[in-house]
BAFI-3210 file (N, C-alpha, C; in Angstrom, 3 decimals, decimal comma, padded with zeros to 6 digits):
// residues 218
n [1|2|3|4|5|6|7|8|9|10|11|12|13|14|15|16|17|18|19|20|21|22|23|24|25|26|27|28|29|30|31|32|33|34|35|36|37|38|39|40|41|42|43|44|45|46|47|48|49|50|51|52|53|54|55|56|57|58|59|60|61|62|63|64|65|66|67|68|69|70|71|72|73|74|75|76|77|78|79|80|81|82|83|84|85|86|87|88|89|90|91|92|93|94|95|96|97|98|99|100|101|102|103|104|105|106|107|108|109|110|111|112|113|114|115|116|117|118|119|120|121|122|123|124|125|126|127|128|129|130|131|132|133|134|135|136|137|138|139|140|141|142|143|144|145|146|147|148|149|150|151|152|153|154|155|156|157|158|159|160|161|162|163|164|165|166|167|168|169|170|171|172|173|174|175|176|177|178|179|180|181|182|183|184|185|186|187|188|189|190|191|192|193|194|195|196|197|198|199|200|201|202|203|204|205|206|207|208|209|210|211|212|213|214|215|216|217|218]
n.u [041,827|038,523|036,251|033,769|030,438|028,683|030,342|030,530|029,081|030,008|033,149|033,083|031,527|033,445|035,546|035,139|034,349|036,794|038,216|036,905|037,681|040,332|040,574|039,981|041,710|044,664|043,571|044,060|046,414|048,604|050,842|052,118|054,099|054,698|053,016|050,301|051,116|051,513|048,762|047,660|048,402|047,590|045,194|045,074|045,824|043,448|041,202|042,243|042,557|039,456|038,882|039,894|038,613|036,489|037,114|037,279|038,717|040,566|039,785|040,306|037,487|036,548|034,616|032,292|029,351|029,296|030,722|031,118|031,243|033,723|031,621|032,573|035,420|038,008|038,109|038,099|035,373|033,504|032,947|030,569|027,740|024,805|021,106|018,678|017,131|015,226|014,623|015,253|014,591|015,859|018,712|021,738|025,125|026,830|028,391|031,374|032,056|034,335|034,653|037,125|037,440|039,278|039,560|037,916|034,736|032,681|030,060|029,543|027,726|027,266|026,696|025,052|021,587|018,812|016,580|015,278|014,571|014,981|015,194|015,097|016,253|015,683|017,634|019,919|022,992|025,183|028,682|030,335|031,242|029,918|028,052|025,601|024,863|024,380|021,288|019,931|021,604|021,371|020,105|020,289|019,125|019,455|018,303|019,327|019,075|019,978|019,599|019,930|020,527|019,956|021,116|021,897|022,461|023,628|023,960|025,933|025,358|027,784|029,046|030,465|029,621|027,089|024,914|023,606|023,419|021,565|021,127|019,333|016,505|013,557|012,648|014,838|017,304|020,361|023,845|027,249|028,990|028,470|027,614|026,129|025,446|026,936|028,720|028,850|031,796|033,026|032,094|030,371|029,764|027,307|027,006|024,478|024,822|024,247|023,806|026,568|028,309|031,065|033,834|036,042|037,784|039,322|039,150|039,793|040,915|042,082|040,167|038,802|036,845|034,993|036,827|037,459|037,574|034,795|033,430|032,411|029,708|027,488]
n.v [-019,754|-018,268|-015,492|-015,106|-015,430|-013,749|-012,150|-009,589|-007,517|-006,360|-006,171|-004,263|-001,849|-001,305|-000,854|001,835|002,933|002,912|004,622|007,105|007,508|007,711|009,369|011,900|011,956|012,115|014,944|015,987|014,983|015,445|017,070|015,286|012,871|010,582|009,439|009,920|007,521|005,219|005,289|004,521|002,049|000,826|000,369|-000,934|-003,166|-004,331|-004,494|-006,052|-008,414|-008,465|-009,202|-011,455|-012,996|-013,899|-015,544|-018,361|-021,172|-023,470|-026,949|-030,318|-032,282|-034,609|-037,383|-039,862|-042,210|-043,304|-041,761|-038,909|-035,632|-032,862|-030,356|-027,560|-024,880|-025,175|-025,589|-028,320|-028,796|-029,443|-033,002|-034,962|-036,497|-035,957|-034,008|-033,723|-031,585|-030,323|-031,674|-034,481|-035,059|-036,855|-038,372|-037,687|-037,967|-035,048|-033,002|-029,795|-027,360|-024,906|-022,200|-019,597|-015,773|-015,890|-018,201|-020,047|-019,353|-020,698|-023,198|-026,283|-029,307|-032,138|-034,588|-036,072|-035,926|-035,839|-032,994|-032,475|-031,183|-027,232|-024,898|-021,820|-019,642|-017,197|-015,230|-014,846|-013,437|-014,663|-015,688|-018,256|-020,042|-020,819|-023,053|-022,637|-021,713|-023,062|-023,151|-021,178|-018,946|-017,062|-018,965|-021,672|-024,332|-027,501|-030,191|-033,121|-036,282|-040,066|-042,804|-044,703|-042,757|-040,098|-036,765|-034,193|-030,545|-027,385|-023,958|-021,489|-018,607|-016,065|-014,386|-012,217|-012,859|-012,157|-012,418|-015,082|-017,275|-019,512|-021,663|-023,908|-025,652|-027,672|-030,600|-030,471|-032,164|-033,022|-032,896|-034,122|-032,288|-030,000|-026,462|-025,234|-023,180|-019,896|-018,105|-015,117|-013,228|-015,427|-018,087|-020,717|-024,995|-027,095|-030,663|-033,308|-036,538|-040,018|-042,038|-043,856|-043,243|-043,914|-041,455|-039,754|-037,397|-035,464|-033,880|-030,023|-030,500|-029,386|-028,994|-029,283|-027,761|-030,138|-032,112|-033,030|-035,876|-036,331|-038,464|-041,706|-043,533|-046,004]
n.w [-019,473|-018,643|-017,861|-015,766|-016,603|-014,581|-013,894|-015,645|-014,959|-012,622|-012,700|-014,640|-013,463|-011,191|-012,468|-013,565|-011,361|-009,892|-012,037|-011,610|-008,734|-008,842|-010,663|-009,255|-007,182|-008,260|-009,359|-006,453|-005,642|-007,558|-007,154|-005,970|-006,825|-006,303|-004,597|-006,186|-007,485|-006,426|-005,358|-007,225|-008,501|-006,218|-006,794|-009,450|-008,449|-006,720|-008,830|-010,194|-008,485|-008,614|-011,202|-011,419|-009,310|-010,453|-012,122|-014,782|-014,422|-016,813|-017,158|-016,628|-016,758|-014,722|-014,525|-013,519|-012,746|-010,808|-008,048|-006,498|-007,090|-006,500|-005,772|-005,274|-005,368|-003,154|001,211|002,829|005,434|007,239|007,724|008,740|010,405|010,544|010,790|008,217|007,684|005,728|003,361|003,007|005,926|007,729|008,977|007,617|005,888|005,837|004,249|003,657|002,189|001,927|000,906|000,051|-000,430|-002,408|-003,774|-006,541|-008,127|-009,050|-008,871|-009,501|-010,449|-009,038|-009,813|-011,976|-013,281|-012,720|-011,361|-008,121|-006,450|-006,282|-004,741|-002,977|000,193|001,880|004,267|007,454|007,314|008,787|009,502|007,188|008,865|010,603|012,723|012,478|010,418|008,028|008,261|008,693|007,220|003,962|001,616|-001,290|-002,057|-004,002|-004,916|-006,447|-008,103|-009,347|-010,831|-008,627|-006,137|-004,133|-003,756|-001,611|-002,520|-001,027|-001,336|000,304|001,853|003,109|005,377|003,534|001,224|-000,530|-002,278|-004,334|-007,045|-009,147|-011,401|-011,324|-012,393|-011,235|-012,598|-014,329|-016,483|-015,935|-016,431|-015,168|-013,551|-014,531|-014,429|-012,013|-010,315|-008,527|-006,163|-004,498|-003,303|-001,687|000,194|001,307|000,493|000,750|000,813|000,653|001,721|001,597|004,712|005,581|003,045|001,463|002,083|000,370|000,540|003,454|006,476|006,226|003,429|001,012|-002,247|-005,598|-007,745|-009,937|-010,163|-007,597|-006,038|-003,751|-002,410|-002,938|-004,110|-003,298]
ca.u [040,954|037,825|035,602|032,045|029,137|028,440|031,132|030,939|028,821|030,854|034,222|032,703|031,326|034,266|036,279|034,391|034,058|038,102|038,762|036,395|038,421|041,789|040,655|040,186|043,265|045,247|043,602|044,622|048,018|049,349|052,157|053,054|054,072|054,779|051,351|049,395|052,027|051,208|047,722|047,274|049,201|046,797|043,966|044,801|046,095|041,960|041,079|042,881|041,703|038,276|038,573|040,353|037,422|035,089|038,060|037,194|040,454|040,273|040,429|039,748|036,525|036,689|032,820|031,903|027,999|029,351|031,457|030,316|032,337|033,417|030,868|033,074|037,108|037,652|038,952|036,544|035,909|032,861|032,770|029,707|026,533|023,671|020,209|018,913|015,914|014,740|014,170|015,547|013,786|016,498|020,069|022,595|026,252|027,160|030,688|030,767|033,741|034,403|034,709|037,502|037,330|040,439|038,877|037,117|033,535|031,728|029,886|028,884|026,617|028,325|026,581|024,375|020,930|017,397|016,779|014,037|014,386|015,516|014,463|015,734|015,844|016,265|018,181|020,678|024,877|026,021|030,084|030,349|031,859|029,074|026,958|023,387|024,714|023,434|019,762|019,748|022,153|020,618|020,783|019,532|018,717|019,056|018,524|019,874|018,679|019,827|019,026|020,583|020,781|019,464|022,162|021,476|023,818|023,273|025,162|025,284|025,733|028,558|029,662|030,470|028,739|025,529|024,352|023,805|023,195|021,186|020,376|018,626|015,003|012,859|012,568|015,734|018,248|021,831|025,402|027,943|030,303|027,967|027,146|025,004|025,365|027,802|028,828|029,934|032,964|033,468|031,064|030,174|028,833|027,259|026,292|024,381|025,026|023,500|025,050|027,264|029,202|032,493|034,347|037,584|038,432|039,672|039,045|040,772|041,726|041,545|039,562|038,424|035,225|034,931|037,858|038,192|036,429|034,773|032,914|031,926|028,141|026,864]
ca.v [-019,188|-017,421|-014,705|-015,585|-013,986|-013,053|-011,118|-008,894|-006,026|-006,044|-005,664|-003,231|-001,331|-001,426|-000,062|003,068|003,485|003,367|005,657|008,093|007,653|007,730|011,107|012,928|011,544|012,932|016,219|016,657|014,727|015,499|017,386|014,027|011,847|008,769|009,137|009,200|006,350|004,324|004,843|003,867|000,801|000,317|000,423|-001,698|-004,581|-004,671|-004,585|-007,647|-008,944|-008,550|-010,260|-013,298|-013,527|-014,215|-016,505|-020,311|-021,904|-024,453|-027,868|-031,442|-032,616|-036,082|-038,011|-041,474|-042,252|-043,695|-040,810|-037,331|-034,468|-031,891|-028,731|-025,944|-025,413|-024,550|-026,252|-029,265|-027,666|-030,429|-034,319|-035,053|-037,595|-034,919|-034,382|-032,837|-031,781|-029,563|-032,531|-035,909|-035,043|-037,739|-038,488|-037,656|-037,329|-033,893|-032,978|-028,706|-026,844|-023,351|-021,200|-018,097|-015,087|-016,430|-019,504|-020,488|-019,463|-021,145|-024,339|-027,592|-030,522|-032,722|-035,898|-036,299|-036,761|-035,334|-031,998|-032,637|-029,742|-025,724|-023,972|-020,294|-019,082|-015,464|-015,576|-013,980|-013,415|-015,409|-016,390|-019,434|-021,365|-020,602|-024,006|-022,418|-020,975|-024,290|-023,327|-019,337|-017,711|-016,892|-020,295|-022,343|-026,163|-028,518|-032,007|-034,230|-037,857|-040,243|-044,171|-045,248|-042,527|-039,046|-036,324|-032,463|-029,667|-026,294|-023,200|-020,963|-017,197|-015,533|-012,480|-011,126|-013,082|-011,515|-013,121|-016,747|-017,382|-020,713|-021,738|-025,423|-025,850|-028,644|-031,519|-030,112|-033,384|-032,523|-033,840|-034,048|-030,998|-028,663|-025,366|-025,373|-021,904|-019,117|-017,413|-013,859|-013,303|-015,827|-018,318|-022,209|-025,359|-028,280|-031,876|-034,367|-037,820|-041,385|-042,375|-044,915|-043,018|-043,480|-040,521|-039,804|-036,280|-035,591|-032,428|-029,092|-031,059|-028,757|-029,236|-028,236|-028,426|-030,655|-032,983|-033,850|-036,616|-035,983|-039,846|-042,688|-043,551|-047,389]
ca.w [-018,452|-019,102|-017,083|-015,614|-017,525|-013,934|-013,661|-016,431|-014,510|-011,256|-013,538|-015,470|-012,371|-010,371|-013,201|-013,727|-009,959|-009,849|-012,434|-011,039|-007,632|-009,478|-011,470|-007,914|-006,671|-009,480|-009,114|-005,579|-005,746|-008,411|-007,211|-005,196|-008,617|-005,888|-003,727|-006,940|-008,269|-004,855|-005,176|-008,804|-008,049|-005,037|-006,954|-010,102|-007,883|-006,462|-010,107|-011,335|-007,851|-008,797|-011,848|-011,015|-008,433|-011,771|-013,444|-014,712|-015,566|-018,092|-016,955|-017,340|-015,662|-014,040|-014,116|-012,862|-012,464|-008,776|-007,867|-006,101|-007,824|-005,579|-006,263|-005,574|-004,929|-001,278|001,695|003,805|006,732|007,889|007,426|009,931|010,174|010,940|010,540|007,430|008,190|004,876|001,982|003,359|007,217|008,530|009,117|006,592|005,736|005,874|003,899|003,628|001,851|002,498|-000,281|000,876|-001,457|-003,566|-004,546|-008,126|-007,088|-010,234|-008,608|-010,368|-010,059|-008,413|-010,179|-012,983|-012,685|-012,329|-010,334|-007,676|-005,917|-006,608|-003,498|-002,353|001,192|002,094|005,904|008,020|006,236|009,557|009,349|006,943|009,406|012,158|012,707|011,929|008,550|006,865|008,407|009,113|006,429|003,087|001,154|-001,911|-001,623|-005,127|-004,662|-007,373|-008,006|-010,462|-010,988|-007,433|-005,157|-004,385|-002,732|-001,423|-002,600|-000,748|-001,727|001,743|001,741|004,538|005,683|002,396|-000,121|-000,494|-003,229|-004,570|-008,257|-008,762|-012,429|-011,593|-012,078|-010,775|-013,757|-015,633|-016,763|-015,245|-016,085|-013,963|-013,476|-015,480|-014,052|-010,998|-010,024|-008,699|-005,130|-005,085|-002,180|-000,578|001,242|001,610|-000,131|001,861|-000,013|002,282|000,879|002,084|005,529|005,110|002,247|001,508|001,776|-000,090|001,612|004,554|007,062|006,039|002,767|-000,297|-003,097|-006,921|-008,317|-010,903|-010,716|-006,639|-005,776|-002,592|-001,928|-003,873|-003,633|-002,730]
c.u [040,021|037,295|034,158|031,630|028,857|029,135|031,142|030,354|029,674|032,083|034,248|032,538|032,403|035,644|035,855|034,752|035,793|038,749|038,234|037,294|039,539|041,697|041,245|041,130|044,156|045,122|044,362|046,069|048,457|050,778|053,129|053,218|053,969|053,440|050,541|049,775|051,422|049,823|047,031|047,551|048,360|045,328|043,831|045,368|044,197|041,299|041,063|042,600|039,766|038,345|038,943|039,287|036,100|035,948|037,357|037,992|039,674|040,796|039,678|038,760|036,699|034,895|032,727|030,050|028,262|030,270|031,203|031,633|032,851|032,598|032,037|034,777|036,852|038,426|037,451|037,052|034,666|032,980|031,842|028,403|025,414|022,246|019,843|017,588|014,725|014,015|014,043|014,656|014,552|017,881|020,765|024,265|026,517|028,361|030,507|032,177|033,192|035,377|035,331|037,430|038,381|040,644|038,220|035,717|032,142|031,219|029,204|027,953|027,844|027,842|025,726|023,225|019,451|017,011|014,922|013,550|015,290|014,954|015,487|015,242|015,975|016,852|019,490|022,144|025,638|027,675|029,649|030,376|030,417|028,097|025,569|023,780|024,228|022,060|019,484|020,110|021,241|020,886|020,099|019,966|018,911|019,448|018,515|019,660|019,028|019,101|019,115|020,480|020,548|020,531|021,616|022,682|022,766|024,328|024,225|026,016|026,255|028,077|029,271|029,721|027,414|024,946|024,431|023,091|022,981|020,401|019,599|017,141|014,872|012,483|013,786|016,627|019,788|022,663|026,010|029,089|029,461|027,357|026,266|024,710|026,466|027,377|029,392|030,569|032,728|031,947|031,000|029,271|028,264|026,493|026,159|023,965|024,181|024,522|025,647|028,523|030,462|033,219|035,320|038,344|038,119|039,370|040,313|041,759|041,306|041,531|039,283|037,472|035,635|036,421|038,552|037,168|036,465|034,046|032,208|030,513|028,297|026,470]
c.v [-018,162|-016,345|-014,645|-014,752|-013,254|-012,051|-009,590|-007,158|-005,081|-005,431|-004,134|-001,778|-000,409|-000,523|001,450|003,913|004,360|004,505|006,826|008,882|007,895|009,607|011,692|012,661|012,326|014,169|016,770|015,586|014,780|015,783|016,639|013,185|010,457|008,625|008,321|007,718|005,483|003,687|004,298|002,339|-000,337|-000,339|-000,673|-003,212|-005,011|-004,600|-006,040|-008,734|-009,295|-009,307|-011,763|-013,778|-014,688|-014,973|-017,896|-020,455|-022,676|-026,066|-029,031|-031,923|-034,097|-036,444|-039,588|-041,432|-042,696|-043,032|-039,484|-036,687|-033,166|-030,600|-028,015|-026,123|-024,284|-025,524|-027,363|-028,788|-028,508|-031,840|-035,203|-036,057|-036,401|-035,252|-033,279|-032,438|-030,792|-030,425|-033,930|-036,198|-036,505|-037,595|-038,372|-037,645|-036,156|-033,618|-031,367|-028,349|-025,148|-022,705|-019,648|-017,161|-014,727|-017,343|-018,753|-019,853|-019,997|-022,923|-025,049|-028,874|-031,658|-034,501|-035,357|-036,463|-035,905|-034,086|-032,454|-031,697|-028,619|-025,135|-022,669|-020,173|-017,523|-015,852|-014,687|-014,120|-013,561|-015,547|-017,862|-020,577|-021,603|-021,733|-023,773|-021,705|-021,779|-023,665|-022,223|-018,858|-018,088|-018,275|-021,387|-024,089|-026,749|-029,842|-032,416|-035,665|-038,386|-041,545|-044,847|-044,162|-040,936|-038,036|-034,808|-032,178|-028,280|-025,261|-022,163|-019,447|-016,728|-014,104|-011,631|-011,744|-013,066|-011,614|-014,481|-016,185|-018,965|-021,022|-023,448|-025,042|-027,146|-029,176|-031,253|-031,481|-032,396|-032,884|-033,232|-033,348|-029,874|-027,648|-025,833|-023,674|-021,037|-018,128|-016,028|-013,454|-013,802|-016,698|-020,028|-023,594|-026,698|-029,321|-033,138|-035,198|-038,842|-041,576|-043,593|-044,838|-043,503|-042,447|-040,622|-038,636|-036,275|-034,361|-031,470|-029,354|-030,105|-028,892|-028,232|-028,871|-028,609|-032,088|-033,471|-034,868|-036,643|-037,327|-040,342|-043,318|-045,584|-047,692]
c.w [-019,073|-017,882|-017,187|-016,273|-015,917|-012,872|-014,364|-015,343|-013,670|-011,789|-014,066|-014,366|-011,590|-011,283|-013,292|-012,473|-009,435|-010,352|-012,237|-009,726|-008,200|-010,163|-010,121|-007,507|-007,159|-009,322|-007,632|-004,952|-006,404|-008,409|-006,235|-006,143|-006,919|-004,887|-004,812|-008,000|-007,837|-004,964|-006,505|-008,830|-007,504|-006,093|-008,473|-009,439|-007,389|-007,614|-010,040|-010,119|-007,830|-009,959|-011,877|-010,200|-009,119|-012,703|-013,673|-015,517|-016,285|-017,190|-016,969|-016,247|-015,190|-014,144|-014,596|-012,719|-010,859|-008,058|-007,314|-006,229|-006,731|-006,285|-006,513|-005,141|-002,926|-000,371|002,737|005,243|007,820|007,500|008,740|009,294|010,854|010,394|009,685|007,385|006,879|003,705|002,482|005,096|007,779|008,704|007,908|007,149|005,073|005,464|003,465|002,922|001,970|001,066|000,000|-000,642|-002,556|-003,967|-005,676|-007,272|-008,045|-009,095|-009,662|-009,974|-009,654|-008,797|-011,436|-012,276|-013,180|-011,214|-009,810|-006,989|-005,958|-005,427|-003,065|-000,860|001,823|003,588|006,182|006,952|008,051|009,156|008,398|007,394|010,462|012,073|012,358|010,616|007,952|006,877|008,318|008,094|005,183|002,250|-000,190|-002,180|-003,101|-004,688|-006,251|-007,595|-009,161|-010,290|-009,383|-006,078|-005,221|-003,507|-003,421|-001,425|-002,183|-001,121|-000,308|001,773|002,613|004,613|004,531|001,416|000,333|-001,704|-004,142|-005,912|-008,471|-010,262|-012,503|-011,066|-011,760|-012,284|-014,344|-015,476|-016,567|-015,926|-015,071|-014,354|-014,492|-014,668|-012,798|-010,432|-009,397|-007,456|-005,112|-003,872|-001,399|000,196|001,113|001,021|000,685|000,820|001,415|001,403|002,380|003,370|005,262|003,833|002,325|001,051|001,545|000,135|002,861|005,390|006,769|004,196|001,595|-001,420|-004,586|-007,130|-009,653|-011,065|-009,115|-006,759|-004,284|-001,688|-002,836|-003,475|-003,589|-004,389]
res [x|x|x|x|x|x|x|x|x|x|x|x|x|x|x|x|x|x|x|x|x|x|x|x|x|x|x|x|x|x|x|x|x|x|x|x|x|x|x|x|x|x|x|x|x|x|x|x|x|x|x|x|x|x|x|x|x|x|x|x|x|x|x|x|x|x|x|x|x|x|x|x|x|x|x|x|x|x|x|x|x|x|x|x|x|x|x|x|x|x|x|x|x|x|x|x|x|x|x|x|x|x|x|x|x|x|x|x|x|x|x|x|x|x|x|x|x|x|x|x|x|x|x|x|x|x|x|x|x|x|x|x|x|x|x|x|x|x|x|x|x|x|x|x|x|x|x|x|x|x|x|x|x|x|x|x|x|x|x|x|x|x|x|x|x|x|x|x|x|x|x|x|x|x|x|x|x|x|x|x|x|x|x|x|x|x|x|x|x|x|x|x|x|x|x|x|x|x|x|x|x|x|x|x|x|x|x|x|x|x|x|x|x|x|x|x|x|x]
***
């Protein structure tokens, strides 16, 4: 297991911030040894919580050219025929996973291919789950195309994640399971495939990026 590059500040940050809070503590508990025991305790358990937040285990990628990878780890929380009305302007299959803030939060390309579109939206920090977070909350769009078949991955900003990290440009050549970009606490990824997919998860069914397979393309 390693630790995101876009972790390093927050870590770093968050450490500083602690032992600042931990000094003052100390000064005025000192003559409680089990307060400032308690709260030392307290405070490196949200530590080692913060960095596991920024962990990427090590593990074996799975890739098929007729295969959609799951993006991100999380639990499926939509499997719907909707209308997508940002790139495709028609009907899609809609499959969404929900990303809680003790999930992996590194996402991946979920095929190989050709990037046709990188788009950013600035927008409201709605609930993940809340039906207009696809369209309202803050959110960035990459469409993916390879030889056969073109599929939208959105990464969708909640409550707490207040910031999306999105390294695909428009023309760049993809593989499949390589980097796509990176959620920070907690939030949601939505891929709208061809209708007619076959899907191979189920609602509520939980997933890893890079090695579920979430539907097999036509």
């Amino acid at each position: 297991m390693t630790i995101h590059r876009e972790g390093t500040a927050t870590i770093l940050l968050v450490l500083v911030a602690l032992a600042v809070i931990n000094g003052i503590i100390y000064y005025f508990t000192s003559a409680y040894p089990a307060v400032t025991w308690g709260l030392l305790f307290i405070s490196l358990v949200f530590w080692l919580f913060i960095i596991s937040f920024f962990r990427v285990p090590s593990r074996v990628f799975k890739a098929d050219e007729n295969l959609v990878i799951a993006p991100a780890d999380g639990k499926v929380v939509v499997i719907e025929e909707t209308f997508e009305a940002e790139y495709f302007k028609d009907k899609r299959l809609q499959i969404s996973i929900f990303m809680s803030p003790a999930n992996v939060h590194v996402n991946r390309n979920p095929i190989a291919g050709e990037i046709k579109l990188s788009q950013y939206h600035a927008g409201k920090y709605l609930v993940a789950w809340h039906p207009k977070s696809s369209t309202e909350n803050e959110r960035h769009t990459v469409v993916i195309a390879n030889k056969n078949n073109e599929i939208l991955v959105r990464q969708i900003a909640g409550a707490l994640a207040r910031r999306i990290v999105n390294y695909m440009k428009a023309g760049m050549k993809v593989e499949q399971n390589s980097e796509m970009g990176f959620i920070k606490f907690g939030s949601r990824v939505d891929i709208y495939l061809p209708v007619g997919t076959k899907v191979n998860v189920k609602l509520n069914e939980i997933v890893r990026n890079g090695q579920t397979v979430i539907a097999t393309l036509s």
